[in-house]
N, C-alpha and C positions, 0 to 999 in steps of 0.2 A: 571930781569929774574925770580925772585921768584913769581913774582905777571903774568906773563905771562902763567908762569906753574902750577899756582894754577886756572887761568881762564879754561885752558887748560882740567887742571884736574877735573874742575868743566863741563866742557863742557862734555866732557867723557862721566863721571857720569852719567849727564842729559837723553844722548842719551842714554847709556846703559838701563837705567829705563824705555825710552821710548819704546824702544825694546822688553825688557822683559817683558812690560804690553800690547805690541802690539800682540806679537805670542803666548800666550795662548789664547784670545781672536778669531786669527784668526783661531787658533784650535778646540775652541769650535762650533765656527760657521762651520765651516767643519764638525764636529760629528754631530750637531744639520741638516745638509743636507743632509750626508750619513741616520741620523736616519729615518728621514722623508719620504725618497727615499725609503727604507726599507720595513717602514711600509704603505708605498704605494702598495707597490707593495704585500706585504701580505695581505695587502685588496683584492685586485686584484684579487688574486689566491683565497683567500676564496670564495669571492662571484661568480664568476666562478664554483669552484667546487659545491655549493648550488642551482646553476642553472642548472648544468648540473644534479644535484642530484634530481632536482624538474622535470627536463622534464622525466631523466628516470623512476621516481615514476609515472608518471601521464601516463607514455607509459603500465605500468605494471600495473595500477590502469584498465586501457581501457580494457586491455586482460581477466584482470578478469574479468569486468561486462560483456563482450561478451562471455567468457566460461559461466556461470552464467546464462545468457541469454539462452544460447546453452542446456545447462541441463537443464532450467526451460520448457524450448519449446518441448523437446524431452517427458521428466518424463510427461509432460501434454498431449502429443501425447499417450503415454502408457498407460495411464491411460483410454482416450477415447479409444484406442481398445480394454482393457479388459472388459470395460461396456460393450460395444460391443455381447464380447465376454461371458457377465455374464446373457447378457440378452436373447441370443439365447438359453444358456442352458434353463433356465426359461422358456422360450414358450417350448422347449422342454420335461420339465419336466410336465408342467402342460397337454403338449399334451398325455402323458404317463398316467398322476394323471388320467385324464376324461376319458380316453379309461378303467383303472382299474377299476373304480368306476361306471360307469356307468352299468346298466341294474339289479342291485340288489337295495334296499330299504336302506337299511344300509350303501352302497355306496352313495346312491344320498345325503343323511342325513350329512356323514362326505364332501359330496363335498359343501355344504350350509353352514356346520360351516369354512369351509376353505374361502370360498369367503370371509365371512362377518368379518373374521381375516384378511383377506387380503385389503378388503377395510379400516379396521381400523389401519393397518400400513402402508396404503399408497402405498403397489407393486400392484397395480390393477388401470387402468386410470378410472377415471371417468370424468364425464360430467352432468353440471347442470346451472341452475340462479347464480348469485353469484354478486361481485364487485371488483373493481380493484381498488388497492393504488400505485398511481406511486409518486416517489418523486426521486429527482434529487435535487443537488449541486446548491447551492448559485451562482449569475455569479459572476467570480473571479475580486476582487480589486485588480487593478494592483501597486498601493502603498501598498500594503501588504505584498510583500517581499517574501523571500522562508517561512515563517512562514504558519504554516496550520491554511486555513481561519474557521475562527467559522462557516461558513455556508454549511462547507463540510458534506455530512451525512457521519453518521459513526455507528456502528454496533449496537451501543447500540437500535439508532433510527428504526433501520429493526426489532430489540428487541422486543423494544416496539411496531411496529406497528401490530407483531404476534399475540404477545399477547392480544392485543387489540381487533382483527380482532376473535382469539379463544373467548374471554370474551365478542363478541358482538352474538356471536352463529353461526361462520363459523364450517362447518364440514371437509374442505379440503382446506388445502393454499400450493400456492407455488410461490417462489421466482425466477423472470426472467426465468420460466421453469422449475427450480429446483423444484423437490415434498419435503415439509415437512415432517417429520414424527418422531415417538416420542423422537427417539434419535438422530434429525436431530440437527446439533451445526451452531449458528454462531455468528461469531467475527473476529476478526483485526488480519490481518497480516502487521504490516508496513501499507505504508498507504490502501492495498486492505480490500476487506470485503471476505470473505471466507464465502460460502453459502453450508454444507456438505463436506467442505472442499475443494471444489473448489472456484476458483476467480470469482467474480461477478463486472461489469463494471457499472457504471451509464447510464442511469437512469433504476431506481430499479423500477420494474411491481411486485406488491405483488398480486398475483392472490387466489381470497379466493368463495369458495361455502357453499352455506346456505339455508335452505329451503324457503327462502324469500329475496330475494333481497333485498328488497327497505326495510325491516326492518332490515335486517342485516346494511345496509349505516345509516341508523338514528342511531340504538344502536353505531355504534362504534364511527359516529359525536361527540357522549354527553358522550362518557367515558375516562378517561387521555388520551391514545392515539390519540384521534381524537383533545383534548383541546391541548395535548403539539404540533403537528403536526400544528397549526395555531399558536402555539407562536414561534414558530422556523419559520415561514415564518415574523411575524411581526419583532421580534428580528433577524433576522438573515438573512433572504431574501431566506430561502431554499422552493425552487418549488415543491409544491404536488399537487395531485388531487386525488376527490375521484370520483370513477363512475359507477353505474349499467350495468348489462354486463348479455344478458341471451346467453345461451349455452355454458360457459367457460368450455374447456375439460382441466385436470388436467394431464399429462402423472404422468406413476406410477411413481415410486422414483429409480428404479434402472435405466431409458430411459435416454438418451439425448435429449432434444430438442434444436429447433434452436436458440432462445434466452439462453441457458445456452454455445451454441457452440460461440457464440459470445463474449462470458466473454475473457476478457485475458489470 
């Protein structure tokens, strides 16, 4: 009997152990399934909510570059009709200046010093010989990614080629239409070129007058600008030309023409 109920009691034992090393185990593995399930599912909702957060961002990024768009178009529409409207004064006023001036000596004398100011800052058109510098963009590498290609022009090169175009002995330049003139600027906005403050599109017509054509295209050939202007086509692939041109009319500086109406 004793040896019966010590088996007994051994048996017991046995099973009770196995028991209680079974239900913690099968506890843990339940926590470790709820956890997983859990954190499943807060996956889940996160990335959801960053998607719906990405498409509303990008719905609200849209609205703005089309507001943007909308004011660039408009302020650039206001702008041409105040020329417009700056240039009629001007015929107006000069029609006033010649009708004062005229039939006395003294008159005619300040209307000569006035033209010959007027031609030197550029509000008076003129017309003469001259050459043309057209230069246009590199064709674009399509393995070159959204990066800006080395072969874009870019404002410095309009720069230079003013400069150039004055230091070979032009008397009158202008850019796509646009008249230079002494306090005329340009430079970068992002990636446009701003020519007096207006946008200028490619390909850039640098239009210059000189009292000799064909020496004006030689002198600026052999001076930096004309040397960096051929290494930027070697290095870079950027397209110029340079070309004698007689009768080039220059509109004044305050007109529109139709190559600057065509800028963006």
């Amino acid at each position: 009997m004793r040896v019966d109920a010590s088996l007994d009691a051994l048996l017991a034992d046995a099973l009770a152990s196995d028991y209680a090393n079974t239900a913690p185990n099968q506890n843990s593995g339940r926590l470790r399934v709820f956890f997983i399930a859990g954190a499943a599912t807060l996956v889940t909702l996160v990335l959801g909510m960053a998607i719906a957060q990405t498409r509303i961002q990008a719905s609200e990024n849209s609205l703005t570059r089309d507001a943007l768009v909308e004011r660039v178009t408009a302020a650039d529409r206001r702008v041409q009709e105040l020329e417009v409207s700056v240039l009629t004064a001007q015929n107006d006023l000069l029609n006033a200046e010649a009708a004062t001036l005229a039939g006395t000596s003294l008159g005619e004398q300040a209307r000569a010093r006035l033209d010959r100011l007027r031609l030197a800052t550029g509000q008076t058109e003129v017309t003469g010989d001259g050459v043309t510098v057209t230069i246009d963009d590199a064709p674009i590498d399509p393995l070159q990614g959204d990066e800006t290609p080395p072969g874009k022009v870019i404002d410095r090169d309009l720069q230079m080629i003013v400069n150039g175009l004055w230091q070979a002995g032009a008397t009158d330049i202008a850019i796509n239409g646009r008249r230079l003139t002494p306090t005329s600027a340009i430079r970068a906005a992002g990636e446009a070129i701003l020519v007096n403050y207006r946008p200028m599109s490619p390909p850039y017509v640098v239009s210059a007058i000189g009292s000799d054509a064909d020496q004006l295209a030689g002198r600026f050939r052999e001076n930096p600008a004309g040397l960096l202007l051929e290494e930027l086509e070697t290095q870079y692939g950027v397209i110029w030309e340079l070309q004698t041109v007689g009768d080039i009319t220059l509109p004044a500086a305050s007109s529109t023409s139709k190559n600057s109406e065509d800028a963006p």
